[in-house]
N, C-alpha and C positions, 0 to 999 in steps of 0.2 A: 649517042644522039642527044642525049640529057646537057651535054658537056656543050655542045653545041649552040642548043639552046640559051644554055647558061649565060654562052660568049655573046648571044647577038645579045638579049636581055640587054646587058650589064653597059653593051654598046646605045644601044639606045637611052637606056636613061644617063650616062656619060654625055649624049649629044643631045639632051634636056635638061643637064645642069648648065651645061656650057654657054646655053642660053639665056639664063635668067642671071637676075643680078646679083653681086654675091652676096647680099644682105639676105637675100629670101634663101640663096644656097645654104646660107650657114644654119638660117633658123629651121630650115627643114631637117640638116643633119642632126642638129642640135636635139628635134625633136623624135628621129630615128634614134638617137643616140642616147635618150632618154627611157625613151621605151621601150630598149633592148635592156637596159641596166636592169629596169622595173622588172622585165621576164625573167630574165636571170636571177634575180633576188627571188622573185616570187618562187621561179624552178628548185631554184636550190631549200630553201624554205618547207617546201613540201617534200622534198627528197629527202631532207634531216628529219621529219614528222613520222613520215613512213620505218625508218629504222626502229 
């Protein structure tokens, strides 16, 4: 059911990128894509701390 969800989600915002222009697309990934890195640094950061 989760998996399901997943697929319509992933549809929906697919047919809200597809909409906007690719300037705003890029800088929104850009800024997803920014602030995944940051988590990940951070994750990892605390995970070598804990050791």
């Amino acid at each position: 059911m989760s998996f399901l969800v997943a697929i319509v989600a992933m549809a929906v915002l697919l047919g809200a990128a597809a909409h906007t222009s690719l300037s705003v697309f890029l800088a929104a990934a850009g800024a997803i894509s920014a602030w995944l890195l940051l988590f990940g640094a951070r994750e990892g950061l605390a995970r070598l701390r804990r050791r």
